[in-house]
N, C-alpha and C positions, 0 to 999 in steps of 0.2 A: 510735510505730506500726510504725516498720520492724524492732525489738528484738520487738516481741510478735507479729509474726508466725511468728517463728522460734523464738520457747517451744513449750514442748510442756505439753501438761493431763498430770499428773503424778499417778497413783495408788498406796496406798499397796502395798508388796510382800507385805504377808503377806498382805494382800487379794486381790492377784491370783493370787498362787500356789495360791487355792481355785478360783482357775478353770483350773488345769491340767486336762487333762483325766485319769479315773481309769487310770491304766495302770499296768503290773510294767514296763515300758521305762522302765531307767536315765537319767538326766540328766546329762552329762558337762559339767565347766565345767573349762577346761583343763589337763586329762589327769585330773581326778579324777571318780570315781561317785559319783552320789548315786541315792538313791530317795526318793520323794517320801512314798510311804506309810510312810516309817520312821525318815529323818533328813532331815525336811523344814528344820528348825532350822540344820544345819550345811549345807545348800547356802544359805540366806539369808544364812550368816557368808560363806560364801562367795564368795557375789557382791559385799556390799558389804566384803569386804575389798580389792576393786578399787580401785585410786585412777582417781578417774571427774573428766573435764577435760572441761570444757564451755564454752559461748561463755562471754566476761565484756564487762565495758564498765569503762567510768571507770580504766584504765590510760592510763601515759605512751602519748602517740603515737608509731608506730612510725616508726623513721628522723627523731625530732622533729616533723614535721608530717604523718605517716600518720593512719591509722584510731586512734581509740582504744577498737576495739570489734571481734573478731572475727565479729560476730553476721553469718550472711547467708553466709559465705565461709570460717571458718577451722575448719567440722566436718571436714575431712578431717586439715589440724592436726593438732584435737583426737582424733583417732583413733591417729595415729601417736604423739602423747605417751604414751597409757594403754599402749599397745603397747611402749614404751622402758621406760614407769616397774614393767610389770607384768616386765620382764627385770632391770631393776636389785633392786625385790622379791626374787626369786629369787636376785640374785648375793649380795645382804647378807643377807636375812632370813630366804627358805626359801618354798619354794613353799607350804606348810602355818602360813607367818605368819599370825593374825588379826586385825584391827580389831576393836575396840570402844569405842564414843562413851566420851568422857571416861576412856580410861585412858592412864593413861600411856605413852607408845613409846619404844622406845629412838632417839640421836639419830640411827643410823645413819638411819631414817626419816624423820627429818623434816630430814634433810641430803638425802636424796633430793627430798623435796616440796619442795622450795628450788632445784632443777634445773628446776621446770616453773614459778616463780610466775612472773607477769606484767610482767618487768623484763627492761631490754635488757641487765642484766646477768648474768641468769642462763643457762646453756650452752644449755637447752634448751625457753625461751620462747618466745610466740608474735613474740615482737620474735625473734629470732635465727632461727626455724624460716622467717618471712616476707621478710626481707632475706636467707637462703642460698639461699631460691628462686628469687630475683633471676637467679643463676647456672644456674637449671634453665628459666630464659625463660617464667617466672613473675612476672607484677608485683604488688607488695602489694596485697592484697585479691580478687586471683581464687583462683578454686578450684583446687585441688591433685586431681591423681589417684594412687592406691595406688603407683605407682613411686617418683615424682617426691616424694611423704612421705618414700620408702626412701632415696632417693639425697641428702636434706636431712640428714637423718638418719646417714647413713654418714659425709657432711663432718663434722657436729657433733660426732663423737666425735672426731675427729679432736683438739680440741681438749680434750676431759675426762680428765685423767691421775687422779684419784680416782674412777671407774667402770672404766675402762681397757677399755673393751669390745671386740672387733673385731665389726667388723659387715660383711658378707657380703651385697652384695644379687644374687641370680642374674639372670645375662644369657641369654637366648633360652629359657628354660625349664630352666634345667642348672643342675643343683649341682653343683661339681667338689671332688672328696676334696678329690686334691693341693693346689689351690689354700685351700680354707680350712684344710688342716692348717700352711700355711707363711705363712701370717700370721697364727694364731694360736700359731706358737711364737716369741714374742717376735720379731720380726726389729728388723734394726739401722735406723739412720735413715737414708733415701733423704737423700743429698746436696742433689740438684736440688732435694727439696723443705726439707728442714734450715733452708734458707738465707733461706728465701722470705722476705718482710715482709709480718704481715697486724695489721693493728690489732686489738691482744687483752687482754682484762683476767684479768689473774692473778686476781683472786676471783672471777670467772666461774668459770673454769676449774676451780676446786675444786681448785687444784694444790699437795700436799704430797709433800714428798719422803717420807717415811714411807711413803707408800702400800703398800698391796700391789700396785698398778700396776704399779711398778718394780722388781717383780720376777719374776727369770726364769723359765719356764714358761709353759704354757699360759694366754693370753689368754680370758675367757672371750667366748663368741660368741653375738651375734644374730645370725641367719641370716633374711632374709628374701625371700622368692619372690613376685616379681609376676608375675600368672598372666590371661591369659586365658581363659576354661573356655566361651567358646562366640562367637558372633557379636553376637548383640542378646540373646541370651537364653540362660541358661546351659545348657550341653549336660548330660542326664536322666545320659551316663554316667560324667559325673563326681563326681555324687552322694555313693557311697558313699567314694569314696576322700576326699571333700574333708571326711565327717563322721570319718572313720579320723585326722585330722588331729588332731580335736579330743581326743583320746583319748589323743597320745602323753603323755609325763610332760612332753618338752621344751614342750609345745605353748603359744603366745603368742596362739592363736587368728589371726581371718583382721581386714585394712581390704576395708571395698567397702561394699557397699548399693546405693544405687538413685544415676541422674544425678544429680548436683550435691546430693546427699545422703546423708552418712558414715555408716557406724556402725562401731561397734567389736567385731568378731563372739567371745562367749567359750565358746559351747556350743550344743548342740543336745538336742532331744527330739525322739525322732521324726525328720520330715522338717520341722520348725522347728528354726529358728535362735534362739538366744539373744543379745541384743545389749546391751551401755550405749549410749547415746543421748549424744552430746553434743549435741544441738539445745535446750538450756535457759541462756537466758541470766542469767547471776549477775555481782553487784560483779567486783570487782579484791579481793583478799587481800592482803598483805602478811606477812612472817613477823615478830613479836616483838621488843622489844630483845633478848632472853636466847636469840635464832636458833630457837624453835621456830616455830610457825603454827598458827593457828585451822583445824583441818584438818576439820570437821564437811560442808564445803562441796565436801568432794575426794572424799568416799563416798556412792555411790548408796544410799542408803536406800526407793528406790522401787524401781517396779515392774521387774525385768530383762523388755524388751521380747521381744515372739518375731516373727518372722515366717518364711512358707513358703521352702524354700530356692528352688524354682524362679523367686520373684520377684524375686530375686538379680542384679543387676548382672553380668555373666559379666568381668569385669574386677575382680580382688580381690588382695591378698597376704599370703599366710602368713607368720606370725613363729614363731621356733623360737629356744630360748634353752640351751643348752650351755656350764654353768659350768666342766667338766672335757673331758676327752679323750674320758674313758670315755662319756659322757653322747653325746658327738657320734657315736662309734661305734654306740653301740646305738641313734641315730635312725637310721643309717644301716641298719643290720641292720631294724629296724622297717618304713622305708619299700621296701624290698627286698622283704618276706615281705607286709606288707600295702597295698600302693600297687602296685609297678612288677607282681610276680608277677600279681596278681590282675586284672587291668589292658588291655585289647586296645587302649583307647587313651589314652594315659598324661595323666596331670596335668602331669607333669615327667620330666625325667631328670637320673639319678642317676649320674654318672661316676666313675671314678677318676683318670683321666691328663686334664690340661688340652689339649682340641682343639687342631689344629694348626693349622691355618686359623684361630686366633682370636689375636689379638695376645699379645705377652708379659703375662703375669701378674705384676705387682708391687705386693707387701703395702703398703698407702699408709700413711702414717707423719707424725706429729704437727710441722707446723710449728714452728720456732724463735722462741720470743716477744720479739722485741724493742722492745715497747714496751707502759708501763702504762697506754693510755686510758683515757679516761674511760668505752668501753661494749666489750663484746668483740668488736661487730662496727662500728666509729665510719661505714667508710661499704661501699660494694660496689666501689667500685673497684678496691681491690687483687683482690678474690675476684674478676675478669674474668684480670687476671691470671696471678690461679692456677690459672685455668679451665684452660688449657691443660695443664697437667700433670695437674691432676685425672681431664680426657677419658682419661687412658692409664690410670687408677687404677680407672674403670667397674666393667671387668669383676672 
């Protein structure tokens, strides 16, 4: 009874898509156009080539005797997952990758989809996502908000040398150049933290020395911005700038929705939002002897939900994904000419030199593993530990 409260009645997409309403206004699903009167086909590829994460049940209990069911608590999570998995997408596959039932994928992909299954030993599971929140004064099983996803998520990478991603979460509203262009050029390894001891499993980790990880140059980046955009209710003039968002090429779309209720924002029409829905509760998966996985269960094949933007949560965060230099340059050029210019009162701001009044800037850097447990995160205690260095890593 407490699992079927939090399903959602599920209709089918091509269905609902006749209830768009008839308009020449594009449909933007992140960074790309569609129109409905003319390539109604290719934004349906579109959406469900989404990898869409949603409650499950019947997994290992987290920390051995936790929940074995996100349902009820882990759609914020599940929001931040689709939001990693739709930047890794892009680092390996190409933002113009498709899904299609039953064809074959390369295994670049479903080495990805192996990053989010339902195991404490994968890097970026609900077991791993739930015990790093431990350290954000989060206890298993409460609800998560847009930040506190970001800043789980910043730790987590920390330990994935096969994504190799930097990830960037803004402090007070600020993007700083300097600061994401000097820990996304490879920096060296922070001593203090080099040394650390955290209980970690090398197959988690996904860690080959082959990588392109490991090597020099540009890191690529998720950037993401936890944003307030009003008090109780989103302010009317942030509207435009926050759909401007949806549009750029970098764009990872936004987390927010409603209290204690995620979604995963990927486009809009109009002044509707486009969202996947993790509020559907499905099994536990597991992937294959031969490393693939039944992936039929990861793609929304249903309706992409809309809702009005002003019903909106004003508490949300933008994700932004920059494989290259260039990439991050031209979001940068982008948010300049259509965000900050146009703007009397800003969404964010956009820096170049890191504020003086804000503590030192230093690019955080990948723990030394020295030891093969049994689970990549065995318990939270060392992560208190580590807290304290992490604090100076925030910003």
């Amino acid at each position: 009874s407490v699992l079927s409260r939090y399903e959602n009645q599920i209709t089918i997409l091509s269905d609902y898509l006749e209830e768009f309403p008839e308009t020449d206004e594009p449909v933007w699903i992140l960074g790309r156009q569609h129109h409905l009167n003319t390539d109604k086909s290719k934004l349906l590829l579109d959406v469900s080539a989404r990898l869409w994460f949603t409650y499950r049940r019947k997994f290992s209990p987290i920390g051995g005797t936790g929940p074995s069911s996100d349902a009820g608590w882990g759609c914020m999570l599940r929001c931040g997952q689709m939001m990693l998995a739709q930047a890794l997408i892009c680092r390996h596959l190409g933002r113009d990758w498709q899904w299609e039932k039953h064809k074959k994928q390369p295994e670049e992909y479903h080495r990805i989809l192996r990053c989010f299954l339902d195991r404490k030993d994968c890097c970026y599971s609900i077991h791993q996502m739930a015990q790093m929140g431990v350290g954000e004064g989060k206890s298993i099983g409460e609800w998560f908000g847009p930040n506190t996803v970001a800043q789980v998520l910043k730790k987590l990478a920390l330990f994935d040398e096969w994504n190799s991603l930097a990830v960037y979460v803004s402090m007070d509203n600020t993007v700083v150049i300097e600061d994401i262009k000097k820990m996304c050029w490879c920096p060296g390894q922070s001593s203090s933290v080099a040394h650390s001891s955290a209980h970690l499993h090398r197959s988690a980790l996904g860690q080959n020395k082959n990588t392109a990880g490991l090597c020099p140059g540009w890191k690529p980046l998720l950037l993401i911005i936890p944003l307030r955009l009003g008090i109780n209710h989103i302010n009317p003039v942030y509207i435009d700038a926050f759909k401007e968002c949806f549009k750029m090429p970098q764009s990872l779309g936004a987390l927010g929705g409603k209290p204690n209720n995620a979604y995963y924002f990927i486009g809009f029409l109009g002044n509707e939002l486009i969202y996947l829905d993790p509020h559907t509760t499905q099994s536990f998966v597991d992937s294959e002897e031969n490393g693939t996985v039944d992936d039929e269960s990861f793609h929304c094949q249903q309706a992409p939900h809309r809702m009005k933007i002003m019903n909106l949560d004003p508490s949300v965060a933008l994700g932004f994904f920059c494989k290259e230099e260039c990439d991050f340059d031209n979001w940068c050029s982008l948010v300049q000419k259509e965000i900050l210019k146009q703007q009397s009162l800003r969404m964010f701001e956009l820096v170049q030199k890191h504020p003086p009044h804000w503590p030192p800037f230093i690019p955080p850097s990948k723990p030394e593993v020295t030891t093969t447990g049994a689970e990549l995160i065995e318990s939270t205690d060392k992560l208190f530990e580590l807290e304290e260095e992490f604090e100076i890593l925030s910003v």
